[in-house]
C-alpha positions as CSV (number, residue, x, y, z in Angstrom):
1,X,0.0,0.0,0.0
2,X,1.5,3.5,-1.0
3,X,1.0,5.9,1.7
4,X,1.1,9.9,0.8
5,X,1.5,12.1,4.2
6,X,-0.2,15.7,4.0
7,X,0.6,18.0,6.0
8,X,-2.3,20.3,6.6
9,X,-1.9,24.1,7.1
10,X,-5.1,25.3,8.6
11,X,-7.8,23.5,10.8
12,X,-9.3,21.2,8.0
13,X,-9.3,20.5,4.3
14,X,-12.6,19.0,3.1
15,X,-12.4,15.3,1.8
16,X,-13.2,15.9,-2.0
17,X,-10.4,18.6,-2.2
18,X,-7.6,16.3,-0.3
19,X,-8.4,13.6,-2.9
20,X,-7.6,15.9,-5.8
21,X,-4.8,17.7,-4.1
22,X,-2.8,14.5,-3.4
23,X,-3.6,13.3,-6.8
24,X,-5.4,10.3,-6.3
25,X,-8.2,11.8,-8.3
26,X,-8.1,13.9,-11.2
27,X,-10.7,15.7,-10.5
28,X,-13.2,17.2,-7.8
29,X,-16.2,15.7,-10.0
30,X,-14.1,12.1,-9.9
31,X,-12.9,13.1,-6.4
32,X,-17.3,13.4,-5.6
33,X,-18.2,10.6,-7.5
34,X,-15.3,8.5,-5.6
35,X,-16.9,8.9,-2.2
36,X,-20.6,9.1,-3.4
37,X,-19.6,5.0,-4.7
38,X,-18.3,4.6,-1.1
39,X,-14.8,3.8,-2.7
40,X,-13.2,6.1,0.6
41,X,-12.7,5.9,3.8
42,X,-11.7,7.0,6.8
43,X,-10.5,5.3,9.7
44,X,-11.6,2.2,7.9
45,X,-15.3,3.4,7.8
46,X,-16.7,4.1,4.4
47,X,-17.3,8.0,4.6
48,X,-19.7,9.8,2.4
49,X,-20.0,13.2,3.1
50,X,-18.2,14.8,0.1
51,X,-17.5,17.9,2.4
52,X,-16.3,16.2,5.3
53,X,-14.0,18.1,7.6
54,X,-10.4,16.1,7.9
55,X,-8.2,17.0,10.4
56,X,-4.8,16.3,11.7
57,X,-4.5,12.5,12.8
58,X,-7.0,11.2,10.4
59,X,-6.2,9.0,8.0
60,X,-8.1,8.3,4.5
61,X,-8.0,4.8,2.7
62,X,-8.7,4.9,-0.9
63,X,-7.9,2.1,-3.1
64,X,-4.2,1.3,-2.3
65,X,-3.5,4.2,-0.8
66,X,-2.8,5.3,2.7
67,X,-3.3,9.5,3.1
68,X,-2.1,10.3,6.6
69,X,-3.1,13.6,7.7
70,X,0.2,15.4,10.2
């Protein structure tokens, strides 16, 4: 499993934008339809709010990737 660290600089980043920014999607419309399918999670819980808040010390599963949040 790859894992991708991002360090955040404020108090959140939404989920749909961290997807695109680390590059594991495209897109935010792939990034949306990604977590509409239930193809992300967080802390091993599928999570589908497209706007949810991530903070420092989560960590997002999609596909074969590891995104931990410092």
């Amino acid at each position: 499993m790859e894992t991708i660290t991002f360090e955040l600089k404020g108090d959140y980043i939404e989920l749909i934008k961290l997807l695109k920014f680390t590059g594991v999607c495209d897109t935010g419309g792939e990034a949306k339809q990604c977590v509409e399918d239930g193809l992300v999670k967080l802390h091993q819980n599928i999570e589908t709010q497209k706007r949810k808040k991530i903070r420092k010390g989560d960590l997002i599963y999609f596909q074969n990737v590891e995104i931990k949040i410092i």
